[in-house]
N, CA, C and O atoms as a DFTB+ gen file, in Angstrom:
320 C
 N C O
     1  1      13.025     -93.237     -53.608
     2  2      13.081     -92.223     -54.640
     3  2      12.445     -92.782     -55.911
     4  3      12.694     -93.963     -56.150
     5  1      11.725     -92.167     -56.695
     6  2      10.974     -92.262     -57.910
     7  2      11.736     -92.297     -58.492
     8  3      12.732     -91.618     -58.245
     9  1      11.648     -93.241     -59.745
    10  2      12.900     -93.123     -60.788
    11  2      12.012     -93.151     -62.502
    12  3      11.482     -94.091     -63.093
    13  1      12.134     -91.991     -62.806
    14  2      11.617     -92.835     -64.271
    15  2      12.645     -92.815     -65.721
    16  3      13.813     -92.548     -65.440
    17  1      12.397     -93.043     -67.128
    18  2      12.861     -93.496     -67.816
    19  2      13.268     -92.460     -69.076
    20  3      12.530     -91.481     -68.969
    21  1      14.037     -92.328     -70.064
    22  2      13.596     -91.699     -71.769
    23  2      12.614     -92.055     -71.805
    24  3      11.914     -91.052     -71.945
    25  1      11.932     -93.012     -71.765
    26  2      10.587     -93.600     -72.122
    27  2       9.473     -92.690     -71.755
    28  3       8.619     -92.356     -72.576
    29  1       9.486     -92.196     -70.233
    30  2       8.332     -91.518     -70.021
    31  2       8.823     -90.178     -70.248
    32  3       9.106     -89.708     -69.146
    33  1       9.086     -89.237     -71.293
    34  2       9.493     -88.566     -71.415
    35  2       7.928     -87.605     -72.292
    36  3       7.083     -88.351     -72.786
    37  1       7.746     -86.445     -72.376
    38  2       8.330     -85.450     -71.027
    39  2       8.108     -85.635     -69.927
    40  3       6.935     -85.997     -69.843
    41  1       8.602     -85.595     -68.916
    42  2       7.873     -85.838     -67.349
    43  2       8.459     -84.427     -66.602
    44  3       9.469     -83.751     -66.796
    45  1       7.512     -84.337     -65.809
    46  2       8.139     -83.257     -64.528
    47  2       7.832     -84.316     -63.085
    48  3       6.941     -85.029     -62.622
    49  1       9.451     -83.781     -62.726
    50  2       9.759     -84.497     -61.525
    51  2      10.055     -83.688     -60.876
    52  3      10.577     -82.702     -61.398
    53  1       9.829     -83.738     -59.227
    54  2      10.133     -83.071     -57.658
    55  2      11.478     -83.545     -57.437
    56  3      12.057     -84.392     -58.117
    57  1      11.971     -82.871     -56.334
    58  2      13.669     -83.326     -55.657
    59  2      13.060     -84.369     -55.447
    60  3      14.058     -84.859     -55.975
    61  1      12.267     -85.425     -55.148
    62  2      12.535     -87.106     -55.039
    63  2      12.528     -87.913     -55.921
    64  3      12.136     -89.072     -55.786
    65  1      13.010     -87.363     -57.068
    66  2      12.994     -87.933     -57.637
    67  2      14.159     -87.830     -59.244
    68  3      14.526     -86.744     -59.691
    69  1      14.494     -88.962     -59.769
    70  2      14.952     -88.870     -61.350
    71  2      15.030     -88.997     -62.636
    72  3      13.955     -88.516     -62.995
    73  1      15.482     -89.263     -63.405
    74  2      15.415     -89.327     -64.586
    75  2      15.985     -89.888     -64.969
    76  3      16.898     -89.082     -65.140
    77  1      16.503     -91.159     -65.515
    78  2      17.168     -92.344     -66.298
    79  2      17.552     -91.848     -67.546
    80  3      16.572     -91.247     -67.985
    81  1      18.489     -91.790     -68.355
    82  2      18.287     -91.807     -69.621
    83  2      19.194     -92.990     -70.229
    84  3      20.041     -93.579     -69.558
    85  1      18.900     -93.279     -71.654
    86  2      19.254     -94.791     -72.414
    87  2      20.710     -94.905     -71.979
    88  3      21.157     -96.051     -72.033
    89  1      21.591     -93.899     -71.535
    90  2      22.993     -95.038     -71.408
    91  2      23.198     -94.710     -70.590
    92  3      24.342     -94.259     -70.536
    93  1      22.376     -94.620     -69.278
    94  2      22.631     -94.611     -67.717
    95  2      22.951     -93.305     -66.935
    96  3      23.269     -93.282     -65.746
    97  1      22.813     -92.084     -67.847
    98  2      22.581     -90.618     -67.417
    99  2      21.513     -90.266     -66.402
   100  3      20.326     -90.495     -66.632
   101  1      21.846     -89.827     -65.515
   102  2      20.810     -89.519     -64.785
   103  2      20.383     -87.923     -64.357
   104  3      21.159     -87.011     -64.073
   105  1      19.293     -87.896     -64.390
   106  2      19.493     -86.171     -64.264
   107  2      18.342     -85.808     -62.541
   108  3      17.354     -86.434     -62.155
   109  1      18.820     -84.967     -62.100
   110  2      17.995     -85.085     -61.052
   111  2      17.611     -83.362     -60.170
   112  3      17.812     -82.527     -61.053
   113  1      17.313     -82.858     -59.284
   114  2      17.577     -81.693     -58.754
   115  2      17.359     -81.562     -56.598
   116  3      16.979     -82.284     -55.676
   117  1      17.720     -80.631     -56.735
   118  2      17.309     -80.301     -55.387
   119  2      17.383     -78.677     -55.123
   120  3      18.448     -78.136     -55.419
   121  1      16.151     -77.730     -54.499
   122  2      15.613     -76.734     -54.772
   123  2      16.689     -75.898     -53.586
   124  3      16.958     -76.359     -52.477
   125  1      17.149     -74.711     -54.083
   126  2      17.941     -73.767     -53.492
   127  2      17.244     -72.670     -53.406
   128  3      17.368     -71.832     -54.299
   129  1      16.341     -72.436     -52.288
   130  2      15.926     -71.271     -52.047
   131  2      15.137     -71.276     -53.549
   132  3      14.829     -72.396     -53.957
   133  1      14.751     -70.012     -54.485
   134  2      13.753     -70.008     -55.580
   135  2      14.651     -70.828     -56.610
   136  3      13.864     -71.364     -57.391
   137  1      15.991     -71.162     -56.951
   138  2      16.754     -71.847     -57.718
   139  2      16.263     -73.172     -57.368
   140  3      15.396     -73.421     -56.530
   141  1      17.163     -74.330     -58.387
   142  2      17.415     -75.373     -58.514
   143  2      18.360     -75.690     -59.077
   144  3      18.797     -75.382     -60.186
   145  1      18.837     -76.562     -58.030
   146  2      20.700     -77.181     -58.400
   147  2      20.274     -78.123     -59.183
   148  3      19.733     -79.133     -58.732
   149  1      20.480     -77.895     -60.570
   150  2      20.429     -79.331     -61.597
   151  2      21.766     -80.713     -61.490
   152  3      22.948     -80.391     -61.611
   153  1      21.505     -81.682     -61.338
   154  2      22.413     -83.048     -60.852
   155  2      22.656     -83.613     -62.119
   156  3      21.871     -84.560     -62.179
   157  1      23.435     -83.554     -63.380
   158  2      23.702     -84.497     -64.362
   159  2      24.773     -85.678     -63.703
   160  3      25.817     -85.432     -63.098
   161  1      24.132     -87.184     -64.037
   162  2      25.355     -87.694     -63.785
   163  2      25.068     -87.906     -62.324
   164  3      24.093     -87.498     -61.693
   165  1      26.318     -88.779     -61.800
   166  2      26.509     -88.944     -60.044
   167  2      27.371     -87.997     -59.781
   168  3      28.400     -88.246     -59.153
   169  1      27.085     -86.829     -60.206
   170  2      27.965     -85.402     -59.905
   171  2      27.379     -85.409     -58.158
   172  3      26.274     -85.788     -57.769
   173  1      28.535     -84.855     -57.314
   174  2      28.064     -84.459     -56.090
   175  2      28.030     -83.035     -55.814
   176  3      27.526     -82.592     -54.782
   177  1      28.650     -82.176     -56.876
   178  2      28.298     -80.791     -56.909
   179  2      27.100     -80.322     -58.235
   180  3      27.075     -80.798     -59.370
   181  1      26.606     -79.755     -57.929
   182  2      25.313     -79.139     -59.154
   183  2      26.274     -78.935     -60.383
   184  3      27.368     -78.383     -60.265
   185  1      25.723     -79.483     -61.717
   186  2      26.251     -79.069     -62.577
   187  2      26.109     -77.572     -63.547
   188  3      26.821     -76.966     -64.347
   189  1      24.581     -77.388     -62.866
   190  2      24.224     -75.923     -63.100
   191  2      22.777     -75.523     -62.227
   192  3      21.828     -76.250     -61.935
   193  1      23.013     -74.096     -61.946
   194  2      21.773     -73.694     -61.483
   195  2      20.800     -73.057     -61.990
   196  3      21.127     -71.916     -62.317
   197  1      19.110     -73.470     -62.312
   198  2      18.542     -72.837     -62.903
   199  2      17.208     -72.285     -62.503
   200  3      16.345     -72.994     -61.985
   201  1      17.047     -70.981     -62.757
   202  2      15.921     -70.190     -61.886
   203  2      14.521     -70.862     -62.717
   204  3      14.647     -71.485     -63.771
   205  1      13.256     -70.632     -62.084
   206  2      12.308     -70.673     -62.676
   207  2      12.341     -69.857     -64.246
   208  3      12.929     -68.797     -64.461
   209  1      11.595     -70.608     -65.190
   210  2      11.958     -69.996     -66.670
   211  2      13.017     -70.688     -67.581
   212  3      12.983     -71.000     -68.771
   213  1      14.031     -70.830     -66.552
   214  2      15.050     -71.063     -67.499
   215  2      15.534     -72.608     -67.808
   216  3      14.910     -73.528     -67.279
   217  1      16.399     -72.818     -68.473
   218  2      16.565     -74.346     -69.265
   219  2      17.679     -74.528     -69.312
   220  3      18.423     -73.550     -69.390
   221  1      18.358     -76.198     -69.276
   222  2      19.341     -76.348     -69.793
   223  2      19.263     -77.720     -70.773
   224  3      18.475     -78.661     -70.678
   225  1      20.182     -77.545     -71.595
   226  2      20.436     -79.088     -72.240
   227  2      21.148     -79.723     -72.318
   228  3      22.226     -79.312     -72.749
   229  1      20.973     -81.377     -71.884
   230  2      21.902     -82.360     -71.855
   231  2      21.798     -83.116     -72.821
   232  3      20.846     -83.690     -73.349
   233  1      23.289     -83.050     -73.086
   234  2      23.541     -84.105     -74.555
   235  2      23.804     -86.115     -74.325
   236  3      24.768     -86.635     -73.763
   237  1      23.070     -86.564     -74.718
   238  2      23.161     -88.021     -74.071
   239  2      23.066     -89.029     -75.464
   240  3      21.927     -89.133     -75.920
   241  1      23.998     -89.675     -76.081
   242  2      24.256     -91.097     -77.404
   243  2      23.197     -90.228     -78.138
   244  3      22.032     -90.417     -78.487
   245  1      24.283     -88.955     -78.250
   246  2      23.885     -88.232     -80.214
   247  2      22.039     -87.441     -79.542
   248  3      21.477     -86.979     -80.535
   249  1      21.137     -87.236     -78.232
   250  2      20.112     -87.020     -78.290
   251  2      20.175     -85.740     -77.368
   252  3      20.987     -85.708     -76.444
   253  1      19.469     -84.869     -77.572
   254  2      19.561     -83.613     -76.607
   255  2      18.297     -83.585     -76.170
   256  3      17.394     -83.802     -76.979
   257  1      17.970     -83.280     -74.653
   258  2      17.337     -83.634     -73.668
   259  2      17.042     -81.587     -73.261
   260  3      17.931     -80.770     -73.021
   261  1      15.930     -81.398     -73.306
   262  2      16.540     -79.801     -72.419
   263  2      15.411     -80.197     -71.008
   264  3      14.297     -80.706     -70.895
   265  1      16.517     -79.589     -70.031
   266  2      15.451     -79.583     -68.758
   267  2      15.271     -78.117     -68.372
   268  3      16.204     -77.340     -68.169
   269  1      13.803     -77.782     -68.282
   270  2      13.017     -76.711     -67.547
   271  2      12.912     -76.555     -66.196
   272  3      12.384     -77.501     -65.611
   273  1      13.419     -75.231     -65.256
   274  2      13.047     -75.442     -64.114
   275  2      11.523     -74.557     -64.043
   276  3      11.266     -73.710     -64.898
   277  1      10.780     -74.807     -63.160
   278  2       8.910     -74.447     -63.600
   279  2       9.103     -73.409     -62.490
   280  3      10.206     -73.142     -62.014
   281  1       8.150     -72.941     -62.178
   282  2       7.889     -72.014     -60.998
   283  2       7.397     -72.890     -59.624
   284  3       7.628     -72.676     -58.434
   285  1       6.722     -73.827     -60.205
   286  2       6.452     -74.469     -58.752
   287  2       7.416     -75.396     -58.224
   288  3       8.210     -75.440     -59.164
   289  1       7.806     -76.054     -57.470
   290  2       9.031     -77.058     -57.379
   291  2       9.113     -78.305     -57.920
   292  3       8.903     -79.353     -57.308
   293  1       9.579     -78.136     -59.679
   294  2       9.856     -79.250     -60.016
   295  2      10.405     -78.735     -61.220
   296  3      10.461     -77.518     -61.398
   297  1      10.947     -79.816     -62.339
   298  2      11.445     -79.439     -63.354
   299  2      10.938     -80.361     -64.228
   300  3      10.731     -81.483     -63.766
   301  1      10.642     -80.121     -65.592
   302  2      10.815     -81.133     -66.521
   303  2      11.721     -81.011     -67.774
   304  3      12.270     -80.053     -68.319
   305  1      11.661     -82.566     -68.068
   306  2      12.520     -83.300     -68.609
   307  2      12.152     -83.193     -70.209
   308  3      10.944     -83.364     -70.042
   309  1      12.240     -83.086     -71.204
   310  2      11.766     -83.396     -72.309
   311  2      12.818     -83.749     -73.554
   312  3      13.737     -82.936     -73.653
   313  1      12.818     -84.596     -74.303
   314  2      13.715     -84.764     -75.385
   315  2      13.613     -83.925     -76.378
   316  3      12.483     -83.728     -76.826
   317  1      14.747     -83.230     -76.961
   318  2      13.862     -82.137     -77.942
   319  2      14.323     -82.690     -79.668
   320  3      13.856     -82.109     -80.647
């Protein structure tokens, strides 16, 4: 599995892959039919599901992060 960093931020990543952030947050997905189960954390249930278009944001040491799910299969990551 691909792993990248805050550092390479914005990135769009596929289900093989995640997202690191500075105090060990990890954010990740796996595609449900046109959805995507967003993974904060070593959650083993989705912490939310988000259709193409839509966004969520994770709060990580005071920094908010929003992730995009895209239309094609992947999402990105960006610090806002």
């Amino acid at each position: 599995m691909s792993e990248f960093t805050e550092a390479d931020l914005p990135v769009s990543i596929d289900h093989e892959q995640m997202v690191t952030l500075g105090d060990g947050t990890t954010i990740r997905f796996e595609t449900n039919g046109e959805a995507k189960d967003l993974y904060v954390g070593d959650a083993f249930t989705p912490t939310t599901q988000l259709f193409p278009g839509c966004d969520y944001c994770v709060e990580s040491e005071g920094k908010t992060f929003k992730v995009l799910a895209e239309f094609e299969d992947v999402i990105t990551v960006s610090k806002v």
